[in-house]
C-alpha positions as CSV (number, residue, x, y, z in Angstrom):
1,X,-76.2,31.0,-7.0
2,X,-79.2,29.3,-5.3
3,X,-79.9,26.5,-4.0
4,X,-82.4,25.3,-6.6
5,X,-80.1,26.6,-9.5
6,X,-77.2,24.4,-8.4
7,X,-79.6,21.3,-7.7
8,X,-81.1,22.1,-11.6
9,X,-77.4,22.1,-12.7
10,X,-76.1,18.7,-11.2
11,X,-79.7,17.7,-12.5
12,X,-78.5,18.5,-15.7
13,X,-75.2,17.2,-15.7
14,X,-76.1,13.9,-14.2
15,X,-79.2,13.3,-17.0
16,X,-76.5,14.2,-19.5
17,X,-73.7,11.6,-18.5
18,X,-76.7,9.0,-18.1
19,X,-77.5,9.5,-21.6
20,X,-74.3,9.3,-22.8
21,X,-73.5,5.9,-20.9
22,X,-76.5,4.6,-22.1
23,X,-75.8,5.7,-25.3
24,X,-72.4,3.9,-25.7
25,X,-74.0,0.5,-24.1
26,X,-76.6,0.9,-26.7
27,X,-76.7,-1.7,-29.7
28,X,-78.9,1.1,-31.6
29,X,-76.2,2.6,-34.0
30,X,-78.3,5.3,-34.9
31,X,-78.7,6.5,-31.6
32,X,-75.0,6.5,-31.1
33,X,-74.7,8.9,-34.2
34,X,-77.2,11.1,-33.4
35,X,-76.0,11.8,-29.7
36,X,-72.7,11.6,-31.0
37,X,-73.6,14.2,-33.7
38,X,-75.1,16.4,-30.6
39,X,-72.0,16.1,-28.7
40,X,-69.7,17.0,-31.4
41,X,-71.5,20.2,-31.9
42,X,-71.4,20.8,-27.9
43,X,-67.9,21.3,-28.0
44,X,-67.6,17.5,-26.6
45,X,-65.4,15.9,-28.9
46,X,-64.1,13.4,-26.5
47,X,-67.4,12.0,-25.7
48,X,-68.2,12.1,-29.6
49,X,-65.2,10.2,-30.3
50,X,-66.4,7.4,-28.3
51,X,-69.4,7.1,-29.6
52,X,-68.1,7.6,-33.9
53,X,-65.3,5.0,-32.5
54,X,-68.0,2.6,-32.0
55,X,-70.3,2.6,-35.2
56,X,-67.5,3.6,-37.4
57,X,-67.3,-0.3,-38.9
58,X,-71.1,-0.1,-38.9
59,X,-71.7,2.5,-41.4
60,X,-68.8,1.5,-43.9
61,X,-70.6,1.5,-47.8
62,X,-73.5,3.2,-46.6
63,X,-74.8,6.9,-47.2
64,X,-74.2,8.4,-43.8
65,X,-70.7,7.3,-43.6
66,X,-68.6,10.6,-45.3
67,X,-70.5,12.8,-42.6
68,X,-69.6,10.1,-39.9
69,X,-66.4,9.7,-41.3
70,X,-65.5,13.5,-41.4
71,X,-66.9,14.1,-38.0
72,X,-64.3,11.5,-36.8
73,X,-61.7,12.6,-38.4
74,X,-62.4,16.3,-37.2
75,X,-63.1,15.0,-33.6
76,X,-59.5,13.9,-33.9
77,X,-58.0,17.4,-34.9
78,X,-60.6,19.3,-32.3
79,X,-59.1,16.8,-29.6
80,X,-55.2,17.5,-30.3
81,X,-54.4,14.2,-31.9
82,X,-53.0,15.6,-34.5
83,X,-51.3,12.2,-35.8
84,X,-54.1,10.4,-35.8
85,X,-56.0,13.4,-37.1
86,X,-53.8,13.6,-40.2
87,X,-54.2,9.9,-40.9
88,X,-57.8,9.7,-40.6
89,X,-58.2,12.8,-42.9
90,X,-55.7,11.4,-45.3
91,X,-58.1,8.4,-45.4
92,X,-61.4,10.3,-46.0
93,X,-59.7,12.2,-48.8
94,X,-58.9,8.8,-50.5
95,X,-62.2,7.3,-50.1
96,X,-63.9,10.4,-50.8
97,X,-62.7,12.4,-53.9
98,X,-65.6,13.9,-54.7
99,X,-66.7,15.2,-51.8
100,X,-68.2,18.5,-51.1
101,X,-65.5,18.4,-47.7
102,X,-62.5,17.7,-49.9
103,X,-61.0,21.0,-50.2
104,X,-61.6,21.6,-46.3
105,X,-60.7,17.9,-45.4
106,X,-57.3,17.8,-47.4
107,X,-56.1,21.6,-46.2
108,X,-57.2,20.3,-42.5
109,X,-55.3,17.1,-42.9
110,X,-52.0,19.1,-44.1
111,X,-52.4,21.6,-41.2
112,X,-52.7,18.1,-39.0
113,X,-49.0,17.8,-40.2
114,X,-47.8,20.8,-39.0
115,X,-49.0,21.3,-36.0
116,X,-46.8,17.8,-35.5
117,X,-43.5,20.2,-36.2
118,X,-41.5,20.3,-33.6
119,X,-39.3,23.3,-32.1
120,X,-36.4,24.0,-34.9
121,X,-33.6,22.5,-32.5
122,X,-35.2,19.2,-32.6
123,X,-35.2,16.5,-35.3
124,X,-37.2,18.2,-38.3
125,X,-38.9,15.1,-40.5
126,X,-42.4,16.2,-39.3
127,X,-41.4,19.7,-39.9
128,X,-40.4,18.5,-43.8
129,X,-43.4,16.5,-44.0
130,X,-45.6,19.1,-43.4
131,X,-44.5,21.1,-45.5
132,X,-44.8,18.3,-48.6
133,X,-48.3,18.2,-47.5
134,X,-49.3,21.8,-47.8
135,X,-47.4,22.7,-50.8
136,X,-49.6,19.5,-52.1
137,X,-52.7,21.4,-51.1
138,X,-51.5,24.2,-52.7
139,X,-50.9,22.7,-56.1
140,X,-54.1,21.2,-55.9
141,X,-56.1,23.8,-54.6
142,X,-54.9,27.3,-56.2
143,X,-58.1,28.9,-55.6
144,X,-59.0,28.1,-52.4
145,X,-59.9,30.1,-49.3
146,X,-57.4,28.1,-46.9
147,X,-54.3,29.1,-49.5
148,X,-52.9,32.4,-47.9
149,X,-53.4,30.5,-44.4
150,X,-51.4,27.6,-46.4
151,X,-48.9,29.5,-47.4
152,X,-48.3,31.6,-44.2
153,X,-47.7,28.1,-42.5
154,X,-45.5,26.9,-45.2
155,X,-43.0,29.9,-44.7
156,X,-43.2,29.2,-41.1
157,X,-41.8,26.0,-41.6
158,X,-39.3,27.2,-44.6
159,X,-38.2,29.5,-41.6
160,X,-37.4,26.4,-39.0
161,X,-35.3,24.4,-41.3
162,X,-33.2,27.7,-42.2
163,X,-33.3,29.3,-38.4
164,X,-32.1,25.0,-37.7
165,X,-29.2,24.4,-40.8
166,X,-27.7,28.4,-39.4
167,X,-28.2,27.1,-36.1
168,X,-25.7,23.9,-36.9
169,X,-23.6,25.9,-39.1
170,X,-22.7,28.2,-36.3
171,X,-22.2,25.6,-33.7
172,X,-19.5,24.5,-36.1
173,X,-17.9,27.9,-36.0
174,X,-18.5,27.8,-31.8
175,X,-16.4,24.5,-30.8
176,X,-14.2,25.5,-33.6
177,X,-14.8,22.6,-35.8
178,X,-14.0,25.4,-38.9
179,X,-13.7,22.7,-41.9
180,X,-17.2,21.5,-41.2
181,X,-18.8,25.3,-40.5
182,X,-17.4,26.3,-43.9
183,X,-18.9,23.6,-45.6
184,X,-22.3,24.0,-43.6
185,X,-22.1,28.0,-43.9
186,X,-21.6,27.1,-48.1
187,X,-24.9,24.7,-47.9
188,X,-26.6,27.0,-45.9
189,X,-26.2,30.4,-48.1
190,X,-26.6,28.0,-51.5
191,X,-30.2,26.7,-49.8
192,X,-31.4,29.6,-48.4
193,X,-30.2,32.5,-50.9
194,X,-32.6,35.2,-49.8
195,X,-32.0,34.6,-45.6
196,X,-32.6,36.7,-42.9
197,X,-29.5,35.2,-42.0
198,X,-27.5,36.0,-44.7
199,X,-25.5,38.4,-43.5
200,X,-24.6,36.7,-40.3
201,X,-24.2,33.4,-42.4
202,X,-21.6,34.8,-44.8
203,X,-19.9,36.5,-41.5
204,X,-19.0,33.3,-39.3
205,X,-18.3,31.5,-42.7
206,X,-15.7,34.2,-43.1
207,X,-14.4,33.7,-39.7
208,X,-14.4,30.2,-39.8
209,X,-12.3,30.3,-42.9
210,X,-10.0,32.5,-41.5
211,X,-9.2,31.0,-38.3
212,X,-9.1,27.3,-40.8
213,X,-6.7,29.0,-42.4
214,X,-4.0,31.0,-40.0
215,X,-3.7,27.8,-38.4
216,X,-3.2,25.4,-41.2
217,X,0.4,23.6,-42.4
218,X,1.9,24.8,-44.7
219,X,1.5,21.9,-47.1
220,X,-0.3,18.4,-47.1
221,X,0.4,15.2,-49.0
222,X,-2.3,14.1,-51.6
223,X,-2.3,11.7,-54.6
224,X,-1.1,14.9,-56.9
225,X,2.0,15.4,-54.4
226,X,2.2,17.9,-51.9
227,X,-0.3,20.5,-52.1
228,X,-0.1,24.3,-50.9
229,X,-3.1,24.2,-48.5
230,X,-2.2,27.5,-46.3
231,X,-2.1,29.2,-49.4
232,X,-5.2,27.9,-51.2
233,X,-7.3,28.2,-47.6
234,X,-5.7,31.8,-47.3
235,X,-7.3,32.9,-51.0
236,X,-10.5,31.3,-50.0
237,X,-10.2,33.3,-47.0
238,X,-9.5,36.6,-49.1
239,X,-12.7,35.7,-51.2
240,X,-15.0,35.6,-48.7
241,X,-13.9,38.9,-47.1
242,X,-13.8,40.5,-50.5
243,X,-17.2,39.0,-50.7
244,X,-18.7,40.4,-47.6
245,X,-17.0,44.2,-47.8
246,X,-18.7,44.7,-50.6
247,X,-22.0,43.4,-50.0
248,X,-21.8,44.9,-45.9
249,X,-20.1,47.7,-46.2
250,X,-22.0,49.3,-42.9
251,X,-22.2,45.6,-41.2
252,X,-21.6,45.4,-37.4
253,X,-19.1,43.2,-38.3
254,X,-17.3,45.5,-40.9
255,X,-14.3,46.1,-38.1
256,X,-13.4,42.5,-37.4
257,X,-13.7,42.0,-41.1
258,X,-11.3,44.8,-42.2
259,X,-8.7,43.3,-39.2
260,X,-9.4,40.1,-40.8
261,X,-8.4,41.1,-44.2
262,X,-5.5,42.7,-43.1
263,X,-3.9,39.7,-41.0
264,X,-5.1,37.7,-44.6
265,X,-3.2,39.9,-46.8
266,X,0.0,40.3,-45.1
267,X,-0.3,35.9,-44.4
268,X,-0.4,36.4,-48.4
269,X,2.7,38.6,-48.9
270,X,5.1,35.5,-48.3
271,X,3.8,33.5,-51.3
272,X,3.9,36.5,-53.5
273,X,7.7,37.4,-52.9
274,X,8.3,33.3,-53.6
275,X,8.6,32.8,-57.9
């Protein structure tokens, strides 16, 4: 690069930051649109903020103020802000119903939201807010050009809260805490019925039945009297295996299964011999 080429750029760059300070010291809100208007379109959203963030009181009622207002919002979303993205497009879409930006505005707003959801091992509101706000878009807008982008991110999201309620389910089964991973395993496969999990799901409930019940008493008091709860855990046990057999018959798991039954059915044999 030569000389003169480098002394044109710093030029450049230097004329450029001294119109933009003199811009925001301005009182001219015009001129603070306009450059803003410029830098937006420069890929300077940043700078652009500023600027919108000045005159946005300025323009409220007026003509100019959806474009103003949808700049800023987008300036947001361009930025990474995606929370106060969201809100501001939330806001334009309330004070502007019918505008031509609407369809874009609302889907860009939603989209704000997911980009908010968090990994599937973390707390998931954002992650369930996000997806209220795109299926909203979606009822809405049927026919628009953002729905199979919508919906793509909606399944995304369907995917995290099921990949996050297995995730739980088998930490249960992990530190042994069998009641509760039944009882998540049954919410899980009653929630999600067509899982990729599925299989896996209905495995570790099995096995978490099983152990819950080869290690139970044999009876326990309860307001009926004493009830047989190795037995009735043992027949849970039997259903779920049944269950699985016949839906996996070639599972990975089809060995551990069968061993499973077995040790179930002869636990069985003792109450069956009892009249």
């Amino acid at each position: 690069m030569s000389k003169y080429i480098y002394i044109l750029i710093v030029f450049t760059v230097l004329s450029s930051c001294s119109q933009f300070q003199k811009a925001l010291k301005s009182e001219d809100i015009a001129t603070k649109f306009k450059m803003g208007e410029d830098l937006y379109n420069e890929g300077k959203f940043t700078k652009a903020n500023r600027l919108f963030a000045q005159i946005v009181p300025n323009y409220r009622g007026k003509p100019q103020a959806e474009k103003l207002m949808y700049l800023y919002s987008m300036s947001f979303y361009k930025m990474e802000d995606y929370y106060v993205a969201g809100y501001q497009f939330d806001r334009f879409t309330s004070s502007y119903p019918k505008s031509e930006k609407l369809e874009e505005a609302s889907f860009i707003s939603a989209k704000s939201y997911y980009m908010l959801s968090p990994v599937y091992s973390k707390d998931q509101t954002e992650t369930k807010e996000a997806i209220e706000k795109l299926q909203e878009f979606i009822n809405v807008f049927p026919e628009s050009k953002y729905l199979s982008e919508a919906s793509k991110l909606v399944q995304e999201l369907d995917f995290k809260l099921e990949k996050k309620a297995y995730e739980i389910a088998k930490q249960y089964n992990q530190i042994s805490d069998f009641p509760a991973s039944v009882r998540s395993f049954d919410n899980f496969i009653f929630d999600f019925p067509g899982s990729t999990f599925r299989e896996e799901a209905l495995y570790y409930r099995l096995d978490s039945a099983y152990k819950l019940a080869m290690n139970s008493v044999e009876y326990k008091n309860s307001l009926d009297g004493l009830i047989h709860l190795k037995k009735d855990r043992l027949n849970t046990a039997k259903e779920y295996s049944d269950s699985f057999r016949k839906i996996y018959t070639n599972s990975k798991h089809i060995e551990d299964v069968n061993d499973m039954d077995e040790d179930i059915d002869e636990a069985l044999k003792k109450y069956s011999t009892k009249s």
